[in-house]
N, C-alpha and C positions, 0 to 999 in steps of 0.2 A: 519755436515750438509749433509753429501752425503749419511747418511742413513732415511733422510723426504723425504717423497713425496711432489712433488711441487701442491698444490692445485689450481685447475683449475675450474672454474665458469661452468662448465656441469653438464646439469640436469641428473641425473640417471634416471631410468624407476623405480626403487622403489621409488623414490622422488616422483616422478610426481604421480603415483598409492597412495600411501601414502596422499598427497596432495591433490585431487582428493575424494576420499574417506573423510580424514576428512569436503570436501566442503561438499558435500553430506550427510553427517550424520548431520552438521550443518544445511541444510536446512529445512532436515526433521523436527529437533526439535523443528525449527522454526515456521514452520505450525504445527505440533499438539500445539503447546502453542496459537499460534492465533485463532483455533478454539476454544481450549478450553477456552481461555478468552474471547471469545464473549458471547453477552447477548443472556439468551437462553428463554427473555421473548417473546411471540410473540406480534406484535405491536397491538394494541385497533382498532377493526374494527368497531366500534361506530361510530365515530370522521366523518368521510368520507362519505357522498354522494353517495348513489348507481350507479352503471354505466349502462349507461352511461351518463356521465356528460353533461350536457347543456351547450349550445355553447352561450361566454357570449361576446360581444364587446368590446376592449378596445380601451382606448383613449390613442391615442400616445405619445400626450405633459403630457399626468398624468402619465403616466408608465415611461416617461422619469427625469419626476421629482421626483418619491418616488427609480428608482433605481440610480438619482446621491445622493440623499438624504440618503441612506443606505449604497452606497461609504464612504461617510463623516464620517458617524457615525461609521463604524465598522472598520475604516481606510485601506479601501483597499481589 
């Protein structure tokens, strides 16, 4: 027993550098995979209304009731 070192819970500078290092290489790889799994269709500018849009009134008790009504339905 008198020729182990007694192991002690301190962080080294190579641990940490190490450590460190593999967070950062991880992140990176993280973002090129999420760009490159993004859609690279562009969206349909058909669909949409030239701008700028016409300013339309709403009614407060009907907006109130189609967004408790889409609470319900999409539960949450």
């Amino acid at each position: 027993m008198k020729g182990r070192k007694e192991e002690t819970n301190l962080i080294s500078r190579r641990n940490m550098l190490m450590g460190s290092a593999v967070f950062l290489c991880g992140g990176a790889v993280g973002s090129f995979s999420n760009a490159y799994s993004a859609s690279t269709a562009a969206p349909a500018a058909g669909n949409a209304p030239p701008l700028p849009w016409p300013w339309v009134k709403l009614d407060p008790l009907e907006a109130g009731r189609r967004a408790y009504k889409s609470y319900l339905k999409n539960k949450g």
